[in-house]
N, C-alpha and C positions, 0 to 999 in steps of 0.2 A: 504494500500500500504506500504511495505517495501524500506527502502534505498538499499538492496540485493536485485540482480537480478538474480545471476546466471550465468548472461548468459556469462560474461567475462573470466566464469574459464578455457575458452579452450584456453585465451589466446589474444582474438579479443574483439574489440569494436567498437559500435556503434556508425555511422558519421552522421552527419547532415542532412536529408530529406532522410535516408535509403544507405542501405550499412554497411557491415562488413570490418575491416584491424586488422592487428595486429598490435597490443600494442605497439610493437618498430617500428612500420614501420616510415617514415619520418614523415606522416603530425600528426600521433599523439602526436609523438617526437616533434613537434613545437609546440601544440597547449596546450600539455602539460608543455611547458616551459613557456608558454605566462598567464599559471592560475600561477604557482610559479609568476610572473611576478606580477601578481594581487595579490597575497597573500604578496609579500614582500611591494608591494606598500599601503598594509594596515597597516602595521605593519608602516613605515615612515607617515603613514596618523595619525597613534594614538600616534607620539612622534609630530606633526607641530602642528602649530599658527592656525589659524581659516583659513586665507585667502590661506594657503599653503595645507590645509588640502581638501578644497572646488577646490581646480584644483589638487590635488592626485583624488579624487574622480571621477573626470570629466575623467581623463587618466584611472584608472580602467574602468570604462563603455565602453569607448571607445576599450579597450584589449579587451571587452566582442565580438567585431566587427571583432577584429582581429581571435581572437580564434572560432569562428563559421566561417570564411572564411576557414583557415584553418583544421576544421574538415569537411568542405565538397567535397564529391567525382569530381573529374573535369565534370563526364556527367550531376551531377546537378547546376554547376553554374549556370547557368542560372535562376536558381529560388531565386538569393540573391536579397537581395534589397540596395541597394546605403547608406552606412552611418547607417546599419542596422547590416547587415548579411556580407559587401561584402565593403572594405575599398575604400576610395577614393579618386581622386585626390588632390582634395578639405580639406581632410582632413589631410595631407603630407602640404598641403601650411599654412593651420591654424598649425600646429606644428612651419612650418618656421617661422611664424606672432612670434612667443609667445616668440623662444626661440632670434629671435629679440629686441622685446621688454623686456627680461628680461637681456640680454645685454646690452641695452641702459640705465636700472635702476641700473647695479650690476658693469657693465664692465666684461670685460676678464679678466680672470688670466693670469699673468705676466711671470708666474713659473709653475712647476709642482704640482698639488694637491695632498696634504697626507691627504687622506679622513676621517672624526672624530670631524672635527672642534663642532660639537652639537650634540646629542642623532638623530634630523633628517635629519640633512645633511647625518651623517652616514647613516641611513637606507635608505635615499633615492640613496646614492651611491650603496651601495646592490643591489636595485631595478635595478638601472640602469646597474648594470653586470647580471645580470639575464633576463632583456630585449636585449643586447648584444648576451648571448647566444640562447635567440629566436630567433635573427635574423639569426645568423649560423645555427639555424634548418631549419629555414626558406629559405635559401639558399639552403640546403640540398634539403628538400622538394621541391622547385623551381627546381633544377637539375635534381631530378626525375621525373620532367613533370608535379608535383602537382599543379602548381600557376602560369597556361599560363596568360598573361596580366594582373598581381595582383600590387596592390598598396601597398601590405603585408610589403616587404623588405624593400623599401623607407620609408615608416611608423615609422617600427620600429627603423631603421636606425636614425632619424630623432630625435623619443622617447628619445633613449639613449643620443644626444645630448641635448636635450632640459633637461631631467633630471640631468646631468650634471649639465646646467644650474640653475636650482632649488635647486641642493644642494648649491651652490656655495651660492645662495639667502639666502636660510635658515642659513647659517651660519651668513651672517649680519654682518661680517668685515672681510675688506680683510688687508692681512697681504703682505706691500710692497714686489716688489723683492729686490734681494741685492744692484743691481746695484742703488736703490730711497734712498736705506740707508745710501749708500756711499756719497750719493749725498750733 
């Protein structure tokens, strides 16, 4: 078996449980943002700490959920599986739980973030405008009638706050507002 196939050179690709679209069409346009998503989220996974690197990794797996929703045609929904293939509610609330509790460890910024604080705060700020712009595919894709009753958007929506969160972690000191300094 060869990594070539061929079969894309007219332009089209292959969707989840069968079906052809083109290459720009929306839902590859998201699902294709959402592996950049993964790829950047690898790259902040090989600059963290052990314990930062080990829930990067859990968030990629889980893009793997997103991005196979996403590549699949609406007449086969039906064939996802919950937490598998096909994102879910459940999994939007465990985002909420995380980026809670890593609030409750880290706090809120005061001010506005100038992203760079460590080699993986930066990368993970990356990640998180590149999950950002899945989710405006994904809206796209939603618009075009691709993602009737999906838990896609909220997801990702969700993602990019939570990683937010995570960078702010990974940096590991926060730097007062002006108003604490004056103080």
């Amino acid at each position: 078996m060869k990594i070539y196939t061929k079969k894309g050179d007219d332009g089209t690709t292959g969707l989840f449980y069968g079906g052809r679209v083109n290459k720009d069409a929306a839902g590859p346009e998201a699902y294709g943002t959402v592996d950049e998503a993964v790829a950047a989220l690898g790259v902040a996974r090989a600059a963290a700490d052990s314990r930062m690197s080990t829930e990067l990794l859990r968030i990629q797996r889980e893009l793997f959920v997103v991005a196979a929703e996403l590549a699949t045609a609406s007449e086969n929904r039906a064939k996802l599986d919950d937490g598998v293939s096909r994102v879910t509610e459940s999994m939007v609330a465990d985002l909420e739980a995380a980026i809670d509790r890593v609030v409750d460890e880290v706090g809120m910024p005061t001010e506005f973030v100038v992203p760079g604080g460590n080699q993986a705060a930066a990368a993970i700020d990356v990640a998180r405008t590149v999950v950002r712009r899945a989710e405006r595919r994904a809206v796209s894709y939603a618009s075009a009638g691709g993602l009737e009753a999906s838990q896609v958007v909220p997801y990702l929506n969700r993602l990019a706050d939570y990683l937010y969160m995570l960078a702010r972690a990974a940096e590991g000191e926060w730097v007062p507002s002006r108003r604490e300094n004056e103080a």
